[in-house]
C-alpha positions as CSV (number, residue, x, y, z in Angstrom):
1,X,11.1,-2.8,21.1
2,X,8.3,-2.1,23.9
3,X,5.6,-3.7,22.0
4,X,3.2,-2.4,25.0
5,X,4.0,1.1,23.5
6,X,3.5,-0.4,20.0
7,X,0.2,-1.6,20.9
8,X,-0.9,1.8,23.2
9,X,-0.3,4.1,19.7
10,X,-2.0,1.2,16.9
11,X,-4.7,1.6,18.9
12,X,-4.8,5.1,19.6
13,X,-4.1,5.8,15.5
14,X,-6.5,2.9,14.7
15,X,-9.6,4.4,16.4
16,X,-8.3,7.8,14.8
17,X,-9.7,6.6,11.6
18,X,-13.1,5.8,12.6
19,X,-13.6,9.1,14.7
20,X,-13.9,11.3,11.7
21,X,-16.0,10.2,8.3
22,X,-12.8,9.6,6.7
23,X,-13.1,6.1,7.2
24,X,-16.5,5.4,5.4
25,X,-15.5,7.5,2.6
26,X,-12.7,5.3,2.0
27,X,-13.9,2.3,2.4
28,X,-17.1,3.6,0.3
29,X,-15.0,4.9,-2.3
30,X,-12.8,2.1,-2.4
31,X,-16.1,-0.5,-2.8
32,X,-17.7,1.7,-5.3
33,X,-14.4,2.3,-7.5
34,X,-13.6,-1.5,-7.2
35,X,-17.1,-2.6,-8.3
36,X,-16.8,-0.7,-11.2
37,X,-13.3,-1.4,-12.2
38,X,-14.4,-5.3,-12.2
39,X,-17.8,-5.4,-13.9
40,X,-17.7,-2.5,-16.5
41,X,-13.3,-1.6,-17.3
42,X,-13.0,-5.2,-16.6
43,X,-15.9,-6.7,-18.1
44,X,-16.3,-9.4,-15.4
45,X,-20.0,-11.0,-16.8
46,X,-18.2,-11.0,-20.6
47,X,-15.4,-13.1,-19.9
48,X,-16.9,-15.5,-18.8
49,X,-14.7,-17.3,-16.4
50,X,-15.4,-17.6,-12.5
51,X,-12.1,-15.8,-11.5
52,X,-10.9,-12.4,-9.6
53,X,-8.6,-11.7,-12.0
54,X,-10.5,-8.5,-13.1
55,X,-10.8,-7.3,-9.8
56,X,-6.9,-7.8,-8.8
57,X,-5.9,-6.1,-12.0
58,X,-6.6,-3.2,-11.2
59,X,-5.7,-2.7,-7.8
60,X,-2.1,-1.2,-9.0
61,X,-3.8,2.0,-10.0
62,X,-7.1,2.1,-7.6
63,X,-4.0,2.2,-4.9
64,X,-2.0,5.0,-6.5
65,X,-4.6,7.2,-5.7
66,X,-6.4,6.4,-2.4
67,X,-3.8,4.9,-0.8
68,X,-1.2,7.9,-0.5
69,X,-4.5,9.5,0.5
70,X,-4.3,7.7,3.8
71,X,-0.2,8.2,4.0
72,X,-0.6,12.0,3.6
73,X,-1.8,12.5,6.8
74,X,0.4,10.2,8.7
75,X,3.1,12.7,9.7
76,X,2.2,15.7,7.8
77,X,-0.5,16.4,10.1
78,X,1.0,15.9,12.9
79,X,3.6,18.0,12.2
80,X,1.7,20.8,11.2
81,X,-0.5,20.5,13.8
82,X,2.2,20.5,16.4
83,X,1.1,17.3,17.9
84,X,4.1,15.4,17.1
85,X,5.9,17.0,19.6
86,X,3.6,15.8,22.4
87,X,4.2,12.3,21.0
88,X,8.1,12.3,20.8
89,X,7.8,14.0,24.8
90,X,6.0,10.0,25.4
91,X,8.5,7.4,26.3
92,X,8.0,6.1,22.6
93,X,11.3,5.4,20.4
94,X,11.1,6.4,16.8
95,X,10.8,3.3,15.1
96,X,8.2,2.1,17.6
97,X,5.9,5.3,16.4
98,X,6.9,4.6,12.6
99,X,5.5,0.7,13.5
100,X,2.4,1.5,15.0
101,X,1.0,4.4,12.8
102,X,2.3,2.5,9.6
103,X,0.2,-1.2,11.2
104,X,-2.9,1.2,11.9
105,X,-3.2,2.1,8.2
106,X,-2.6,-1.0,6.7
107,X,-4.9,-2.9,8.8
108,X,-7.2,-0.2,7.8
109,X,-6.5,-0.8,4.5
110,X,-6.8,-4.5,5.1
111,X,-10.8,-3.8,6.4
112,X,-11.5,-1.9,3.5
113,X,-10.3,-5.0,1.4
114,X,-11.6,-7.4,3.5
115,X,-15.2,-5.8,2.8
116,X,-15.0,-6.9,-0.7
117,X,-15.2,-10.5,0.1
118,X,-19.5,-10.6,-1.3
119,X,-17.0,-10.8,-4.9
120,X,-15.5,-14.0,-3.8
121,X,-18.8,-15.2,-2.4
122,X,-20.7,-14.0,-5.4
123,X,-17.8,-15.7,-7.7
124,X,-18.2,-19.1,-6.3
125,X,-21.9,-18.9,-6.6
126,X,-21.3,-18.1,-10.6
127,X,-18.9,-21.2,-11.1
128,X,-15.8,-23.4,-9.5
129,X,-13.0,-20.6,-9.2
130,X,-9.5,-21.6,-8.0
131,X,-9.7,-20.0,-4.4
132,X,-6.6,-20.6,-3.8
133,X,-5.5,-17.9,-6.5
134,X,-8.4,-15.8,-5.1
135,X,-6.7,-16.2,-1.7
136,X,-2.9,-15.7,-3.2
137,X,-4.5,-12.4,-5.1
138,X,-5.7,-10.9,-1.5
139,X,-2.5,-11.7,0.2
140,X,-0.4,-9.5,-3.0
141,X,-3.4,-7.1,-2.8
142,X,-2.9,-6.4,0.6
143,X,1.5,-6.4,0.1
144,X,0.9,-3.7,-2.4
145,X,-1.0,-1.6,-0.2
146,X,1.5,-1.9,2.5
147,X,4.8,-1.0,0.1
148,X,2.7,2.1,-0.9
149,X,2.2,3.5,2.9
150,X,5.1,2.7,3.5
151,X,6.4,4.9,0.6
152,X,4.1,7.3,1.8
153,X,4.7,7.9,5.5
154,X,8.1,8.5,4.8
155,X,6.9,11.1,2.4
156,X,5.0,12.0,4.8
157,X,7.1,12.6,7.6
158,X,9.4,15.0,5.3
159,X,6.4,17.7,4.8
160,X,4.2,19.6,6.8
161,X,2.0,20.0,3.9
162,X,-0.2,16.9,2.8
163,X,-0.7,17.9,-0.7
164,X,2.6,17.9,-0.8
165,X,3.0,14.4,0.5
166,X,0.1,13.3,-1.5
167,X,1.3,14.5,-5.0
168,X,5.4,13.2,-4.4
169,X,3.7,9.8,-2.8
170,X,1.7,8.8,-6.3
171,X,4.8,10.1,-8.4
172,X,7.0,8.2,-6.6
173,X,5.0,4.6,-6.3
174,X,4.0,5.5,-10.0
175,X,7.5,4.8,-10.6
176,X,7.8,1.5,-8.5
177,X,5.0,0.3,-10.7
178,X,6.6,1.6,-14.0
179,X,9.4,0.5,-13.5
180,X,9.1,-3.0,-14.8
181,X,7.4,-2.3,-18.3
182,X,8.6,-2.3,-21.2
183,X,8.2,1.0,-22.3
184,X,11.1,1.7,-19.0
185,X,13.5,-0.8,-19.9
186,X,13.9,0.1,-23.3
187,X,15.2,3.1,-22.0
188,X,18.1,1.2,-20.5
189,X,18.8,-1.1,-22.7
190,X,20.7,0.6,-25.5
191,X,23.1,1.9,-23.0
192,X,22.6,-0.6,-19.8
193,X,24.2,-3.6,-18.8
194,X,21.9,-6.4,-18.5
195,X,22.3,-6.7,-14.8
196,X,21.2,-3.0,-14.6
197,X,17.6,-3.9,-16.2
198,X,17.2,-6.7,-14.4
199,X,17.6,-4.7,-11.4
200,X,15.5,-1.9,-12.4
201,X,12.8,-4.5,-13.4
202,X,13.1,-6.0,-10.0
203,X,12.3,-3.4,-8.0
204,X,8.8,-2.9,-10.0
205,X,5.6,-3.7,-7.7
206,X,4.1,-4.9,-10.9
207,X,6.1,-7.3,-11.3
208,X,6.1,-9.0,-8.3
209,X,1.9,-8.3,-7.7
210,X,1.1,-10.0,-10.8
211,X,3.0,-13.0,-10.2
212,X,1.1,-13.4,-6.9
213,X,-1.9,-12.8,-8.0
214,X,-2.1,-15.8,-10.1
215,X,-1.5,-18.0,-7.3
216,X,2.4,-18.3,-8.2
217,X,3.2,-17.6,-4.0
218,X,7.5,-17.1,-4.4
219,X,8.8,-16.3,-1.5
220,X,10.8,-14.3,-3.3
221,X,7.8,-11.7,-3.9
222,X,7.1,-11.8,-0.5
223,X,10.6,-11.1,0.6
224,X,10.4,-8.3,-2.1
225,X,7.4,-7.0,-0.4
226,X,8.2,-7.4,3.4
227,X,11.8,-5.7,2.7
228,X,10.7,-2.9,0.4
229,X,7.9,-2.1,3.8
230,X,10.9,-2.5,6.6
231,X,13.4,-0.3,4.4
232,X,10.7,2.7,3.9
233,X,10.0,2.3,7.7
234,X,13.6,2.3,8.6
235,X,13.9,5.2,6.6
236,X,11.0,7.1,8.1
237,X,12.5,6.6,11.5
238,X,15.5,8.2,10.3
239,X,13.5,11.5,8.9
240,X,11.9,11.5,12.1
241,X,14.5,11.6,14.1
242,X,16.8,14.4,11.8
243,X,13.9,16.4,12.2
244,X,13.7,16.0,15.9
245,X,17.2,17.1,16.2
246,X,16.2,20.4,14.0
């Protein structure tokens, strides 16, 4: 791994974002839908309780939509564009372009969540919150985000169109959310062998979010979240490099 390479194309697809307004209107659409989710859906004044726990809750589905928004445009344009070739003529490897486009976005990603912290100013002001839970809820916040680029730059990198990519990217990560409720298992579990739910259960991002969320930090989540990122990326190299070979 040349990380010098790594490091040349982050920066390069970093500074991408913040050429073109696509960055505020994220980030502005992000601030506005989250402010909204928390104090009116969420009813964060009624509760009455100096936690983030509305805000967190519904970062499963304010992701679903804006986040594949970002991964659309990872591979799809370049390869509609053309300009992918010019990047696999630079002395780049495959996996090294996967790793620095997919650390761009979710660092992105991470601004745009990190520009919500007036919330966990404003919360301590209110009362005596646990920040440590607040802190665990950022860290899963930001996991999730990360497993659902990941999903969709592979997506990504198997269209040239990004409506395409967009629409298979939220179907597909709806699923990983789905996949641990109730409503799912009881599909399975007339026929299913037990192991079989638990395994289908398992793989939900749900699951493991909302465990982190309230400050319960397992390393198994995290090793759930870190290996889910690496395997999409591994297979996003290998797209990349059967269509190179086209």
């Amino acid at each position: 791994m040349h990380w010098s390479m790594v490091s040349s194309l982050f920066r390069r697809e970093f500074n991408s974002y913040f050429a073109t307004p696509l960055a505020l209107i994220f980030i502005v659409i992000f601030l506005m839908l989250s402010g909204a989710f928390t104090f009116y859906l969420g009813h964060f004044y009624e509760r009455g309780q100096a936690d983030l726990e509305p805000f967190f809750a519904f970062h499963p589905w304010l992701y679903l939509i804006l986040v594949p928004a970002i991964s659309m445009r990872l591979w799809a344009e370049e390869r509609n564009s053309g300009s992918i070739e010019l990047l696999m003529t630079l002395p780049v490897r495959n996996g090294e372009a996967v790793l620095a486009k997919f650390l761009a976005a979710w660092c992105f990603t991470g601004i745009a969540l990190l520009l919500t912290f007036p919330m966990w100013v404003s919360v301590n002001y209110l009362g005596d919150p646990d920040n440590g839970v607040i802190l665990a809820g950022y860290i899963g916040s930001w996991l999730l985000a990360g497993s659902y680029l990941a999903v969709g730059g592979c997506i990504s990198a198997c269209t040239k169109s990004q409506v395409i990519a967009f629409i298979i990217a939220v179907v597909v990560c709806l699923l990983f959310i789905l996949s641990g409720f109730p409503m799912v298992l009881d599909l399975f579990s007339g026929w299913a062998p037990q192991f079989a739910l638990d395994s289908v259960a398992s793989l939900s991002f749900w699951t493991h979010f909302e465990a982190i969320k309230k400050g319960v930090v397992d390393m198994r989540d995290l090793f759930f979240f870190v290996g889910f990122i690496a395997a999409w990326l591994i297979a996003t190299a290998t797209v990349i490099e059967i269509k190179k070979a086209d």
